[in-house]
NUMARMI-287890 format. One record per atom (N, C-alpha, C, CB): residue in one letter; x, y, z. Coordinates in steps of 0.02 Angstrom, whole numbers, plus 32768, in hexadecimal, padded with zeros to 4 digits. Glycine has a CB too. Layout:
BEGIN
aXYZ ...
//
This chain:
BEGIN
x802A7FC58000 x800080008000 x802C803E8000 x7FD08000803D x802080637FDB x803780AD7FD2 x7FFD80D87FEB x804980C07F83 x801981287FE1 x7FEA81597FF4 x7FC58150802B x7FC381647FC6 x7FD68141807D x7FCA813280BD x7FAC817680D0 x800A811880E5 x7F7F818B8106 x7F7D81BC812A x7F7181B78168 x7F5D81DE8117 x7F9B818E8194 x7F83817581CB x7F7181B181FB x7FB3814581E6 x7F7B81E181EF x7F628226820E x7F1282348216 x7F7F826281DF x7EDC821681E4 x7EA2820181E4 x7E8F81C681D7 x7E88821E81C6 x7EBA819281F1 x7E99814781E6 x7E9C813581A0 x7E4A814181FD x7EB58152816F x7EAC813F813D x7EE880F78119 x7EA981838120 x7EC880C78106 x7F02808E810D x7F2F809080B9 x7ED28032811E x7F0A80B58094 x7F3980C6805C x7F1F80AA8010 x7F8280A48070 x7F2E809D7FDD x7F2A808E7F93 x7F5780557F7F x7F3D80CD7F68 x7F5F803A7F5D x7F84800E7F2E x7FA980327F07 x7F5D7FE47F06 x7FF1802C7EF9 x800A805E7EC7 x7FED804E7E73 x806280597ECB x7FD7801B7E77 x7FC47FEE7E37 x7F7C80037E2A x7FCA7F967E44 x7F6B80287DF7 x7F26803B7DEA x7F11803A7DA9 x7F1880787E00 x7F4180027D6A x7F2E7FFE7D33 x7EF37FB77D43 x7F727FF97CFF x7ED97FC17CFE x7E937F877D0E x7EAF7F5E7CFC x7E487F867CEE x7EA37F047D22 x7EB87EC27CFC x7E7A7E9C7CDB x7EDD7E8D7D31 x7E7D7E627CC5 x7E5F7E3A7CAA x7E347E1D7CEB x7E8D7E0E7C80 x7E637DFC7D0E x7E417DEA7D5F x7E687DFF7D8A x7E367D9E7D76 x7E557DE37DB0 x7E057DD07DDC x7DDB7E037DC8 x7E057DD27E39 x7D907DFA7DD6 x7D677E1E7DB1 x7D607E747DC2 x7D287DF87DB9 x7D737E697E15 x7D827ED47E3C x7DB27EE17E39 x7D7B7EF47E8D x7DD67EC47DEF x7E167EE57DE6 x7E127F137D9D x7E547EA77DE5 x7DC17EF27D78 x7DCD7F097D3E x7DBA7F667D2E x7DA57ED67D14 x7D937F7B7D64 x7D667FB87D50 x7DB97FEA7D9A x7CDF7FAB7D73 x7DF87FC27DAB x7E147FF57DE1 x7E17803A7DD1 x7E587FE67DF3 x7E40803E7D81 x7E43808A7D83 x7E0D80C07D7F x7E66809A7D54 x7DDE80B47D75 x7DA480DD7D8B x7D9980D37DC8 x7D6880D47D69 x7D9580AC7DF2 x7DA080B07E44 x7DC180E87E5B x7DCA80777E60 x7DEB80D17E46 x7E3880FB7E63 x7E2881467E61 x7E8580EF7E29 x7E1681527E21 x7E0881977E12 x7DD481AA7E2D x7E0481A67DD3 x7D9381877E36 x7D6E819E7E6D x7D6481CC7E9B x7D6F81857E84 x7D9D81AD7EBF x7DBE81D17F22 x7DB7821A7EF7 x7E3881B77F52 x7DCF82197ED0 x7DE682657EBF x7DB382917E94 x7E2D82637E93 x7D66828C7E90 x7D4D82A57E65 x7D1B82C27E81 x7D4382827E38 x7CF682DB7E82 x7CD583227EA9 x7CA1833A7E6D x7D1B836D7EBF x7C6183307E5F x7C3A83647E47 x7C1C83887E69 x7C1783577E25 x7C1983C67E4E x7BF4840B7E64 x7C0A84137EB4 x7B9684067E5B x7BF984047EDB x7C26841A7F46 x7C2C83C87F5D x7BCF84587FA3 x7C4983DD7F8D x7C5283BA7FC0 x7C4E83EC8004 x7C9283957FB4 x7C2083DE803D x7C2484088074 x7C5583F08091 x7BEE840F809D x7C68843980AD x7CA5844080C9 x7CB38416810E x7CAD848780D3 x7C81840E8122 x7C8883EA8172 x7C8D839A8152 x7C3183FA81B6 x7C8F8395812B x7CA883378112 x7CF1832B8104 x7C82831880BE x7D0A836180FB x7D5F836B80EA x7D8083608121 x7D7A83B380D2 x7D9783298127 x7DCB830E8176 x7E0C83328165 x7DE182A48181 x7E3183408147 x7E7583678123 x7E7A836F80CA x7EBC8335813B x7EA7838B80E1 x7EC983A68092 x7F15838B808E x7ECD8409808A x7F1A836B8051 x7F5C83438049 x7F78835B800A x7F5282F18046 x7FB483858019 x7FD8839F7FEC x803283707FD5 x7FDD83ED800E x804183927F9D x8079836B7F84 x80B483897FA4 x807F83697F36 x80C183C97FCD x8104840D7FBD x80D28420800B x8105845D7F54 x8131842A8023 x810F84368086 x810A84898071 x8162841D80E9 x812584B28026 x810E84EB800D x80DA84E5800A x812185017FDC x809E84D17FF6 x805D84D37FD3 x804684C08022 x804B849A7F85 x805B848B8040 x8035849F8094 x803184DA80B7 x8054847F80CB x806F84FD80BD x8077853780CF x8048856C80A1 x80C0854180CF x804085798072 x800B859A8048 x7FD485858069 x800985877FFD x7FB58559806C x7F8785448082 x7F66855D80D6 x7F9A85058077 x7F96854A80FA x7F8E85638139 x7F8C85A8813E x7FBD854D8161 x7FA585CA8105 x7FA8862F8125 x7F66862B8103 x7FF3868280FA x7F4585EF80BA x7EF3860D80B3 x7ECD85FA80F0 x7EC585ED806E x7EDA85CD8105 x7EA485B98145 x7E9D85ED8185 x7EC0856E8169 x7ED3860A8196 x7EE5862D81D2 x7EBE867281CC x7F37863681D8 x7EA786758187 x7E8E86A98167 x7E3586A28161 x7EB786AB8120 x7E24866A817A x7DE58656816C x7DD5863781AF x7DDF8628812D x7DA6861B81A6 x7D83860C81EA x7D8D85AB81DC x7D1A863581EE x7D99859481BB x7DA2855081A4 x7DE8853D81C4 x7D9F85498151 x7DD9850C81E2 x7E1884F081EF x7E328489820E x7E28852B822A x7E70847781D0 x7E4B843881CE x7EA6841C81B3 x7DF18430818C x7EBE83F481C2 x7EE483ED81C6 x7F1283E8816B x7ED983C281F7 x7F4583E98172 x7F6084068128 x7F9083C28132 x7F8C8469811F x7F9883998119 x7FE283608109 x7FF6836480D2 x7FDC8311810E x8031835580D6 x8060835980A4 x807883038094 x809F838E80C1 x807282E18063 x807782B0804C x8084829B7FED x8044829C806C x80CF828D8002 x80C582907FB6 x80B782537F7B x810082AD7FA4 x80B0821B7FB7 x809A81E27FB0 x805C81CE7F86 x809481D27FE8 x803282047FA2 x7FE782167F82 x7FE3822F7F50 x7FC1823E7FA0 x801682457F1D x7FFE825B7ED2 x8036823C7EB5 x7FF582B27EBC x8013822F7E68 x804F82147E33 x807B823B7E19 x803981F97DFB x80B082277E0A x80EC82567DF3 x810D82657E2F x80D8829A7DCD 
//
């Protein structure tokens, strides 16, 4: 397992997300996969357990927008969690 967040319980992904032949919940994975990550029109804000960034820069960005707002929710930095 890759992409862990044990910071919210989260137990992680498979680095492997091309589709196979079998077993049969292996064939539809990469649309799974992509799933986690897809969002139409909102998501309320009180369902967002954190924000997981790639660059402890882009955390820090992050935290001076929050400090600035009334929202506040934890920011990780993991670079485990995106490709490339």
């Amino acid at each position: 397992m890759v992409a862990t967040i044990p910071d919210i319980g989260y137990a992680g992904v498979c680095k492997w997300y091309h589709n196979m032949a079998s077993p049969p919940e292996r064939m539809t994975r990469s649309a799974k996969r992509m799933a986690e990550f897809l969002v139409h029109g909102a998501v309320p804000l009180d369902k967002i357990m954190c924000i997981v960034v790639k660059t402890d820069a882009m955390r820090a960005t992050l935290k001076t927008m929050m400090a600035a707002s009334e929202w506040d929710i934890p920011v990780l930095t993991k670079r485990g969690c995106f490709y490339g």
